[in-house]
N, C-alpha and C positions, 0 to 999 in steps of 0.2 A: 371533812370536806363540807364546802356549803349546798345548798340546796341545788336541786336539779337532779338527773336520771345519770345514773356512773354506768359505762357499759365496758368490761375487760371480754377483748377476745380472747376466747380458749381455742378457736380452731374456725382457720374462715378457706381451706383449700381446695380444689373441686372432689368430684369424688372419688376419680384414679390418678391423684397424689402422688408423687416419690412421698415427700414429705409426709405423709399419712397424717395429720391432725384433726380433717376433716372437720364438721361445724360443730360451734357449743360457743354460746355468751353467757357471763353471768354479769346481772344485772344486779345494780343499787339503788336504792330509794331510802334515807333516812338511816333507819340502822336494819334494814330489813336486805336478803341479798334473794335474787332465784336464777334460775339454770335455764334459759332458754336454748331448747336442743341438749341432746348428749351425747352426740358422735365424734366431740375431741376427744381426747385421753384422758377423765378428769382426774384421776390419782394421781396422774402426773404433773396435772396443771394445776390444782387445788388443794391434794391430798388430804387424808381421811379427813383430817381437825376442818378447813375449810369447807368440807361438804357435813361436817354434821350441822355446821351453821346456815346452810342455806333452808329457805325456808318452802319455796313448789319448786317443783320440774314440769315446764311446759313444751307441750312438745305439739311440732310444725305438722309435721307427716312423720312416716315411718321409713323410709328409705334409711338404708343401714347406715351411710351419713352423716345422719341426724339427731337416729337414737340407738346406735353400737352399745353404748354404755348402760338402755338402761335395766336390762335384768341384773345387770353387778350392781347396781344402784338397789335395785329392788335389793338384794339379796346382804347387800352392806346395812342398810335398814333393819333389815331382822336380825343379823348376826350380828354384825360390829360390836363391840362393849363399847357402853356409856353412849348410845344410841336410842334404842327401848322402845321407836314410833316411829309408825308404815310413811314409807314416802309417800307425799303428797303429790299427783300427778293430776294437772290442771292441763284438761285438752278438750276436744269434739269427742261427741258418742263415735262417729267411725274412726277417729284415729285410736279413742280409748278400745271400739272393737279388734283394731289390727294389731294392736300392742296387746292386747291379750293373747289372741292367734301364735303372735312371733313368739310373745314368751313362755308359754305353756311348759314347752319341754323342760327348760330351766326350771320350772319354779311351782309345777303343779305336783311332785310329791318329795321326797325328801327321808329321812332318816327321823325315830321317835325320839326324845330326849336321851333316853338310855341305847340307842343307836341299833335295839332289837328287831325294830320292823319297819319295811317301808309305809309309810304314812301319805294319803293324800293332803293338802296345803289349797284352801281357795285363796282366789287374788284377792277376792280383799283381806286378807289376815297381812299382805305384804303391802299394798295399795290402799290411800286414804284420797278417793277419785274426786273432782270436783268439775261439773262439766261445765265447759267453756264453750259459748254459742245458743241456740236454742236446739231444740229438739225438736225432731222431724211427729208432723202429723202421723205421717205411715209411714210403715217397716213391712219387711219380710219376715215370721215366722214360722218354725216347725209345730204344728196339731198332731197331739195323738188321736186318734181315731180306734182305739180297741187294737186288741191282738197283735199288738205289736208293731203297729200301722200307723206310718207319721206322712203328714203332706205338709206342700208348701202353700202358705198361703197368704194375703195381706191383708194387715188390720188397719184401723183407724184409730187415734188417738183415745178413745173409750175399749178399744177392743173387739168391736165390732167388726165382721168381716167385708171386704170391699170388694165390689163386683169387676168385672173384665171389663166392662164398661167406662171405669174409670182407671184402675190401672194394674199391669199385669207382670209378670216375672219373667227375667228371660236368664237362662241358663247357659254362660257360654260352653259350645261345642269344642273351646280350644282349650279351656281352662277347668269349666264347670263352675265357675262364679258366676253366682248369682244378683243381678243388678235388677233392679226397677224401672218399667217405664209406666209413662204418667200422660193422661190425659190431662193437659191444662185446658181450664175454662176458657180462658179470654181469648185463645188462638184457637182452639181446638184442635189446634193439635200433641200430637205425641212426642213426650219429651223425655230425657231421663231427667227425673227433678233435681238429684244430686249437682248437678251440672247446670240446670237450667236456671236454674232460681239464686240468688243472694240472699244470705241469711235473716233481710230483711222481711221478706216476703213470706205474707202470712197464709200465702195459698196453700203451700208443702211443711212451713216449721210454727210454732208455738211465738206465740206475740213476745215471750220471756228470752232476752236475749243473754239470761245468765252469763253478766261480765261481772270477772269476778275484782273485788273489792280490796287490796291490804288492809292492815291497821293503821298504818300513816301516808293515806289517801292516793296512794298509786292505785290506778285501776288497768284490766288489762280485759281486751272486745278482743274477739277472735271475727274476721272480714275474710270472708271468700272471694268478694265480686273480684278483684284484679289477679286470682292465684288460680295457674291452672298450668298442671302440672299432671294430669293423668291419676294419679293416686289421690286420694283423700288429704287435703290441705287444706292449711290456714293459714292465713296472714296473722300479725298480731299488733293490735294498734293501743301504746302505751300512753297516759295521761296521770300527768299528774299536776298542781297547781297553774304551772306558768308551759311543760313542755311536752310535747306530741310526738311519738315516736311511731316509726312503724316498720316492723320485720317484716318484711314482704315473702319472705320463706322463697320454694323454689318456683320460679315461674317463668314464662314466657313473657315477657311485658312486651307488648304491641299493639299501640292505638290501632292500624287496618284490621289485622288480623283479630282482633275481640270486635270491633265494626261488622266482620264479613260472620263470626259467628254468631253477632245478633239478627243478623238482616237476612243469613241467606235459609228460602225453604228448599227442603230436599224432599225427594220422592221417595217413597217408601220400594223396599223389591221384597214380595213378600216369596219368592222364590216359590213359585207352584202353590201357594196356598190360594185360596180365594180370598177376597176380602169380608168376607159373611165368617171364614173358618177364623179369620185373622180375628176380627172383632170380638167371638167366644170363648177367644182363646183364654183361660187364664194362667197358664204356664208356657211358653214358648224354650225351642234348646235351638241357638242358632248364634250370632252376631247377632246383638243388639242395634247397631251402626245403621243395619238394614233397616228399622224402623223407627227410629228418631226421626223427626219431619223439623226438628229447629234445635240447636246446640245452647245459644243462650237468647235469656229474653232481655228485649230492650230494656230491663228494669235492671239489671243483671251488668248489660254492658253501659249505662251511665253511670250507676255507684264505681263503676271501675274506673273511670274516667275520672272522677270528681274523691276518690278517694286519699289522693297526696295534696291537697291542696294546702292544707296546714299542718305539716310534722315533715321530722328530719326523717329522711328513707335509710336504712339498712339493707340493700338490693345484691342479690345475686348476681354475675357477670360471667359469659362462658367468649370463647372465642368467637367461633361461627359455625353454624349448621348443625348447633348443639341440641335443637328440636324440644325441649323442656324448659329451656332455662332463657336469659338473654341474652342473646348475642352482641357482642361489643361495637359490632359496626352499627347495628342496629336501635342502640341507645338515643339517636336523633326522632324515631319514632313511636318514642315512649311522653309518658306525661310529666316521666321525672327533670326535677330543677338541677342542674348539677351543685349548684352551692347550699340545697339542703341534702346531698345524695353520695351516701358515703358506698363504694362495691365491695362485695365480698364474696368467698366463695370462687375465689378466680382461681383460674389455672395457675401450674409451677411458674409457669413464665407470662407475664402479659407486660404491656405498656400503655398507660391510661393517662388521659388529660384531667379524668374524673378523681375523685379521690380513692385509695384503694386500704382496706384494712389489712391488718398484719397479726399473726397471732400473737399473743403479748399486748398489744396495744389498747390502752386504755382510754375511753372516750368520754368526754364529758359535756352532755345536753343542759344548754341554760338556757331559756325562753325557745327561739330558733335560730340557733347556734350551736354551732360545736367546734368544740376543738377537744386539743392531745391534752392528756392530764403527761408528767414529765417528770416525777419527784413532786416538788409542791407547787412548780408552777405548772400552769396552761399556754400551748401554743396554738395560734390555730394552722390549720392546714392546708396552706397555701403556695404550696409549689406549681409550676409547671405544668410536672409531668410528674407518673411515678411509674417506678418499674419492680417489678417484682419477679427474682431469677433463680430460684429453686434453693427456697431458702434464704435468699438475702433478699434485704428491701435495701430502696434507693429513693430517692428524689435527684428531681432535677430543677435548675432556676435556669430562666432566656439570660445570654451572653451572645454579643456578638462574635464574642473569643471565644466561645464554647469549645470544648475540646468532642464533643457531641455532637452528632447530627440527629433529629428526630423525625424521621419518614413517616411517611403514610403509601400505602397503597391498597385496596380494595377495602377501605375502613376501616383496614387496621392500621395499629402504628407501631415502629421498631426504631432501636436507638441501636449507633453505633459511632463509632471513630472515625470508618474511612469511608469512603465515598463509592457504593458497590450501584453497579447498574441496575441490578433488578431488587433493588430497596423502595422503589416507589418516588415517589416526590418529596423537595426536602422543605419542611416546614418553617424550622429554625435550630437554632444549635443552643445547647444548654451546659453548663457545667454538672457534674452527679456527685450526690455528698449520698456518702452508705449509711444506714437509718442502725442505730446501734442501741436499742432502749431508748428511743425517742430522742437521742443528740445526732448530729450530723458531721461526716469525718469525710473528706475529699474522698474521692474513688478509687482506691487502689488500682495498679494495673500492672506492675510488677510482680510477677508469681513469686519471688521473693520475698517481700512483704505484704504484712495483713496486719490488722485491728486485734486487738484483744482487750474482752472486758476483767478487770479482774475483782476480786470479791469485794474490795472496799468498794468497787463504783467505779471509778476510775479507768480511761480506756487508754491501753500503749498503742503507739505502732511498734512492731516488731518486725525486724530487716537480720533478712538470713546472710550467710557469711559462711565463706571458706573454715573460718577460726571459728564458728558457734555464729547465736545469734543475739541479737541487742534488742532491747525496750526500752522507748521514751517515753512519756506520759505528755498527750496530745488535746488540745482543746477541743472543747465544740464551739463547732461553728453556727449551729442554728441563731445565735441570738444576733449575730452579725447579720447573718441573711435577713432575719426579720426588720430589720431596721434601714433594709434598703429602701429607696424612695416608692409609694402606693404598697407596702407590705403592710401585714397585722404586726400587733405585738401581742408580749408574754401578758401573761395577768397573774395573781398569786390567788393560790386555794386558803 
């Protein structure tokens, strides 16, 4: 292939699935390949020979999602033959903490060579870690104190202990995780720094923004300001010569709503405590929530703002009132361009004017552009509309003859045939071609006949019958389409 970023989905469906494939990209650069997320099935999408040639696994957050696969990864690494070296896992200190946490049980002991005793195994004998981001000034840890006596307390990037004054531990009452709040300088007030800060800011992390390097000049920055998603995440924004990529992992994307958590101050409830007890406190057991006085700092919500300005987005899409993620109607108050903004991560079923990915689909970034890789040509991706129906993908093109009508109502959109009342308003009418490996085959609608790919490549229609059934061997149609008047064309790899 020629130069630019290759990206194959392994898995872009939300996370309660029929289709169960859930997220995993694996990405190209030169001759080098890596594993962004491992929540598809990768045995099945890659299998063993393909994953021993990948070269990191970076991972977004931990929701099971994302990274399902990756203790069998860990564990394929040590065991496999003709393997022999610990995966490389390229993330943030918290997400490398939570991935430790999840996978302990799997993989912290094991059986001796001669399979006589159980044996304990530390992660790194299976894990080759490389941290991605900077590292936070202060942590939470556990002091021995004698006799068997451990407290919690927080240090400062030398070690030193740090007083209640500037910032203190709070313990939740519902969980018993333990999180950090933080006295910022510039507001004075009380923040959780996790939250508060962009990984630019050298108030809470380390000037080193450890992004990590390939050998044939892909670089890959792990970006918090626009990801916020409750759990420990990253964005991930890819560079290499001429192209700018960025996995925005799961998040909420909403210009108001990131505005209202820079801007707005909240009052602390310190529930019965005084503000003298508050202030000495150096361990607190409660909600946190209760004493956070600002969610993000204005430094926090312009990087988010100003974060897509140049790279193609890879974005998460949920229906509506999905509270983590984005909602589709809501996509008009986002910062995203739709012609650099590919969605993923959609439900079994949606209807999008935006572009939507499909697992199997192979995409290919050249400066800021993308299109479909297709065999050895490139198309770009310019329909309509796309639909996506529990397991089959579709496109749609504007026809006045459309056999399609495409509705809108409360921001969303629905395609269908007949004209129902409570479909919304109708936009316009489209013809739909079924996406079969990147070619395009009119819409079945006959439960009689269907599409089939067969090994050589090749796709029939096949039409059922009283006597048996029949196969023709049918064109694509995408190169036609493309050639209709204001359309792209193909280009050769």
């Amino acid at each position: 292939m020629s130069n630019g970023i290759t990206i194959k989905v392994l898995g872009d469906f939300g996370p309660f699935s029929r289709i169960g494939k859930s997220i995993g990209y694996q990405v190209f650069h030169g001759n080098l390949s890596y594993l962004i997320d491992c929540g598809a099935p990768l045995f099945q999408e890659i299998g063993g020979h393909g994953l021993k040639i990948v070269d990191a696994l970076i991972v977004t957050h931990c929701h099971d999602d994302h990274k399902r696969w990756f203790t069998d990864l860990a564990l394929f690494h040590r065991y496999a033959q003709d393997v022999g070296e610990r995966l490389t896992l390229v993330t943030s200190e918290d997400i490398r903490d939570e991935l430790m946490k999840a996978s302990a049980p799997a993989l912290d002991r094991s059986l001796s060579q001669d399979s006589k005793r159980i044996v304990d195994i530390p992660y790194e004998e299976y894990i080759d870690y490389r941290v991605l981001g900077p590292r936070a000034k202060y942590r939470i840890v556990s002091r021995h104190e004698g006799a068997g006596r451990t407290v919690l307390c927080i240090t400062d990037a030398n070690g030193s202990l740090v007083g209640p004054d500037v910032a203190k531990i709070v313990i939740s009452a519902k969980t018993g995780r333990q999180r950090m709040l933080f006295r910022d300088p510039h507001y004075g007030e009380w923040v959780e720094p996790e939250s508060f800060y962009p990984f630019s800011s050298t108030t809470f992390y380390e000037e080193d923004r450890n992004i990590y390097h390939s050998s044939e000049g892909l670089t890959v920055e792990a970006v918090k300001a626009p990801v916020w998603h409750g759990v420990p995440a990253i964005g991930l924004k890819l560079r290499s010569e001429k192209e700018r990529v960025f996995f925005t992992s799961d998040t909420i994307h909403n210009k108001n709503l990131w505005e209202h958590l820079a801007k707005e101050k909240r009052a602390q409830t310190l529930k019965g405590m005084s503000r003298r007890e508050f202030e000495s406190a150096g361990v607190l057991v409660g909600d946190i929530n209760d004493y956070i006085e600002r969610t993000w700092s204005e430094e926090r919500y312009r990087e988010a703002i100003e974060a897509f300005d140049d790279v193609v987005v890879i974005h998460d899409v949920a229906m509506c009132n999905s509270i983590v993620h984005t909602d589709y109607e809501r996509l008009g108050e986002t910062v995203l361009r739709p012609e650099r903004t590919i969605l993923t991560h959609s439900p079994d079923r949606i209807v999008s004017e935006w572009v939507l990915c499909d697992i199997g689909k192979t995409i290919k970034i050249e400066g800021d552009k993308f299109a479909e890789v297709v065999g050895r040509d490139l198309y770009p991706m310019d329909a309509d509309i796309y639909l996506k129906d529990v397991g089959k993908y579709y496109v749609g093109y504007k026809s006045d003859q459309g056999r399609y009508g495409v509705y809108q109502k409360d921001g969303l959109l629905s395609i269908s045939s007949d004209e129902k009342e409570n479909a919304g308003s109708l936009l316009y009418k489209v013809d739909l071609y079924e996406d079969l490996g990147g070619r395009y085959f009119p819409k079945e609608e006959n439960g009689d006949s269907w599409y089939f790919m067969r090994k050589d490549g090749k796709v029939e229609r096949v039409e059922a019958g009283d006597d048996g059934s029949r196969g023709k061997v049918v064109d694509d149609q995408r190169v036609n389409l493309q050639r209709r008047p204001n359309r792209g064309s193909r280009s050769r790899i």
